[in-house]
Each structure stands twice: as C-alpha cells, then as structure tokens.
C-alpha positions in Angstrom: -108.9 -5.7 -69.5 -108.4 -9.6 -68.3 -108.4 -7.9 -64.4 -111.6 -6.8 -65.5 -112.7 -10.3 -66.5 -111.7 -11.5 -63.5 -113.3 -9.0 -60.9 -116.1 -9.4 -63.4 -116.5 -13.1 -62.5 -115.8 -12.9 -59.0 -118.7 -10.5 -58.6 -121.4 -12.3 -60.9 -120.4 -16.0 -59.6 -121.0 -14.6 -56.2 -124.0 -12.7 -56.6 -125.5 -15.6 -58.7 -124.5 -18.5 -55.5 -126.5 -15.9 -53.3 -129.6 -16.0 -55.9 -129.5 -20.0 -55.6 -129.1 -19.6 -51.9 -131.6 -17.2 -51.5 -134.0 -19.2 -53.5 -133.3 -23.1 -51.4 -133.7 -21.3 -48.5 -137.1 -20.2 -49.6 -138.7 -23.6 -50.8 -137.2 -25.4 -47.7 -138.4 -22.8 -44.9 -142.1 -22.3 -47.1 -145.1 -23.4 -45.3 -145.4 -27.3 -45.3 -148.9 -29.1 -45.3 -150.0 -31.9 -42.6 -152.5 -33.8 -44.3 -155.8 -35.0 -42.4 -157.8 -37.1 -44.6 -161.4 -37.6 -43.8 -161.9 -41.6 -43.8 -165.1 -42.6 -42.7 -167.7 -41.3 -40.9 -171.2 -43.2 -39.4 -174.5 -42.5 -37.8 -174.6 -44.4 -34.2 -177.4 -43.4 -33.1 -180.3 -40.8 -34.8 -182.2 -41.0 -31.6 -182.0 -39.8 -28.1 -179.3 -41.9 -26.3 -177.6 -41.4 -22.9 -174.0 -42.1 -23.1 -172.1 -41.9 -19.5 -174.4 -39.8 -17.2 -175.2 -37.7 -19.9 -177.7 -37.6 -22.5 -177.7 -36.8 -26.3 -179.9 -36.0 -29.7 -177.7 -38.2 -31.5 -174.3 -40.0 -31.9 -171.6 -39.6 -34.8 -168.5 -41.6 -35.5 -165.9 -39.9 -37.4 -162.6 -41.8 -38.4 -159.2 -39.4 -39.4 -155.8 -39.8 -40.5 -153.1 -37.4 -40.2 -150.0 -38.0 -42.0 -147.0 -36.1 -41.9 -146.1 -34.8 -45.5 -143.8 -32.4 -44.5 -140.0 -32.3 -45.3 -138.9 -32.6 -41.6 -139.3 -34.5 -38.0 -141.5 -32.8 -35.7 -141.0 -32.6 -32.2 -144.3 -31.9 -31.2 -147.7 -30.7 -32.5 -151.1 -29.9 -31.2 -154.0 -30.7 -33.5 -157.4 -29.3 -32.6 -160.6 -30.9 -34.0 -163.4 -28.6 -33.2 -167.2 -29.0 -34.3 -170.4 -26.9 -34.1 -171.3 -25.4 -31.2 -174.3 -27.5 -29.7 -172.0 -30.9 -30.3 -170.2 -32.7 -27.9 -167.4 -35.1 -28.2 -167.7 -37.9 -25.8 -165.2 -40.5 -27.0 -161.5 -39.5 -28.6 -158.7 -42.2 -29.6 -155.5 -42.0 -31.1 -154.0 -44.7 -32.8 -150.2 -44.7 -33.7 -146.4 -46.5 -33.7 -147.2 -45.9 -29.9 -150.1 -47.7 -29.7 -153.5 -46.8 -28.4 -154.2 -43.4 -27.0 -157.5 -42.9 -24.8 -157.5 -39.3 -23.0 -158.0 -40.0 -19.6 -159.1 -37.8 -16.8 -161.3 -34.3 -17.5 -160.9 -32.6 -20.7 -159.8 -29.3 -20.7 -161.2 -26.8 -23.4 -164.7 -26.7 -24.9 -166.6 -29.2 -24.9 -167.1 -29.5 -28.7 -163.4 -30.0 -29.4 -160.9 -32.3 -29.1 -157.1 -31.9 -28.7 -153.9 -33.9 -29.4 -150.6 -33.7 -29.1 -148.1 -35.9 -31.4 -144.6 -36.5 -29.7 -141.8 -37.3 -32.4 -143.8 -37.3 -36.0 -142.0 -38.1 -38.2 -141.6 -37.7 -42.2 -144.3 -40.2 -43.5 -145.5 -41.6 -40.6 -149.5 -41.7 -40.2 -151.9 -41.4 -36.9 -155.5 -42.4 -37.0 -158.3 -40.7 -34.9 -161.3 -42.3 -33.9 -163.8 -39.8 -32.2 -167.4 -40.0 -31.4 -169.7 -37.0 -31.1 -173.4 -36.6 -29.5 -175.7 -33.4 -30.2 -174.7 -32.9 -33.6 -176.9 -29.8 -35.7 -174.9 -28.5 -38.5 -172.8 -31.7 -39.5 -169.4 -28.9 -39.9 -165.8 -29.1 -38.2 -162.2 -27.5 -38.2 -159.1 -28.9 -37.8 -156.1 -26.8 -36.8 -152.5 -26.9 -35.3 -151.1 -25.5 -32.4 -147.7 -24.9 -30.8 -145.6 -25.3 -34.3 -144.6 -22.4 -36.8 -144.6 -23.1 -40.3 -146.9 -26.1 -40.5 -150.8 -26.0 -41.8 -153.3 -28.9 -42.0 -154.4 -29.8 -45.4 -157.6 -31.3 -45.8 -159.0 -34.1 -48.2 -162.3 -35.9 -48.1 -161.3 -39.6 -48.9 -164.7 -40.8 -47.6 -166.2 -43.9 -49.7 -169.0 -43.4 -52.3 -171.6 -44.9 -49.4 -171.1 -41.5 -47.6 -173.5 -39.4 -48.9 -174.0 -37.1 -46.2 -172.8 -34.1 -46.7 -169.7 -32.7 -44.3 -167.9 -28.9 -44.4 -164.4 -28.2 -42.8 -164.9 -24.4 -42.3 -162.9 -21.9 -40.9 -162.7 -21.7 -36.9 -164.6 -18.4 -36.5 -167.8 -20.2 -38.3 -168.3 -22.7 -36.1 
C-alpha cells in the first residue's frame, strides 16, 4: 500500500509540473500586441497644391507612435502604413533612440503606402512617425507587420478632442 503512495505521487507530481509547463509555455509564446497610437493628425492644405514635381487635391499630416508592449526584444520588424487607393504619401519620418529617419532614394511598393523597418526594439521603447499624404478621398488606413511571427499591431485612437474628423483603420483588403 505505501509503494502505491509513492508511485502515486511520482505520477501526479509529474503530470501536474507538465500541466504548469504546458500552460507558461502558452501565455509566453501567445500572440503579443505592438501598439500604434494615433496622435495627431492635420489638414495642410484642402486645395490643390503641387508638392515636388507633382501635383495634389489636398495634403494630410498624420503623426504615430509605435511602442513596443511586447514581452521580448525584437530583432527586426517591418511596419506597413497603407491608405486608400487614390492617396499618395509624399513625406515619411521616423523618429527614435537613433535619431531622425528620412527614406531616401525611390520608394519601393505602392505608392499609397509607406514601410519601415525597426532594427533592435526593444521592450518599452517608443518610435514616432511623421508622414504626410496628398490625394486623400476616403480618410481610411491600415497598419500591419511584416517579417516577424507572433506579433500583431494593436490600434488606439489617442487623437485630442480638436480632431473631429472622422478616421477608420480597416482591414488591408478594404482599402
């Protein structure tokens, strides 16, 4: 009877530290949220302006910031701002630890979006974008990420009261 007991407790002791297991290794390798926040956003121009050589119905500002809220350091991500399909973004920066980002050089990809890559982001650490969009119809956008397993952009509209206008993230396949 006490061998019993024993075997007994071997047996439940280990099939209840493989439960446990089973269960941290589920919350740490669940999906984990990036989280763009929509700061501000302004009207340059509602008029016909020519920016560059080209020329556009209208101009938008749009100001974002990304924040790492996951529970680990990534190596590298590609985030993808895309907006309707008429627009067309004519100014992208990125702001970080690094310092000021302006693409240079042709931009690869539709003309509507806008890409980045983050080297090294770590756990809590923020990046602003500053972009600036001409040809705006339907004021709607998407923002995804690229090259990374396991990781999804959250979005919140943290836009002051003054902002009245209103603005849609929708799915990629509606724009």
């Amino acid at each position: 009877m006490e061998n019993i007991k024993i075997i007994g407790s071997f047996l439940t002791g280990g099939l209840a530290g493989a439960v446990l297991n089973n269960i941290i290794s589920n919350y740490k390798n669940r999906i984990q949220k990036l989280e763009c926040c929509y700061i501000d956003d302004d009207i340059i121009s509602q008029l016909p302006i020519t920016f560059g050589t080209t020329k556009h119905k209208n101009l938008h500002s749009k100001k974002f910031v990304i924040t790492n809220t996951t529970n680990k350091d990534i190596d590298s991500i590609k985030i993808v701002f895309e907006f309707d399909n008429k627009a067309v973004v004519t100014k992208s920066t990125s702001y970080s630890k690094a310092g000021t980002n302006i693409p240079k050089g042709k931009t690869y990809g539709k003309k509507n979006e806008c890409q980045f890559v983050i080297k090294h982001f770590n756990r809590t650490e923020k990046v602003e974008i500053y972009l600036e969009i001409g040809n705006i119809t339907n004021d709607v956008f998407n923002v995804t990420e690229q090259n990374v397993t396991g990781i999804k952009v959250a979005f919140k509209d943290k836009r002051k009261a003054k902002s009245a206008r209103q603005v849609k993230m929708v799915e990629k396949k509606e724009l």
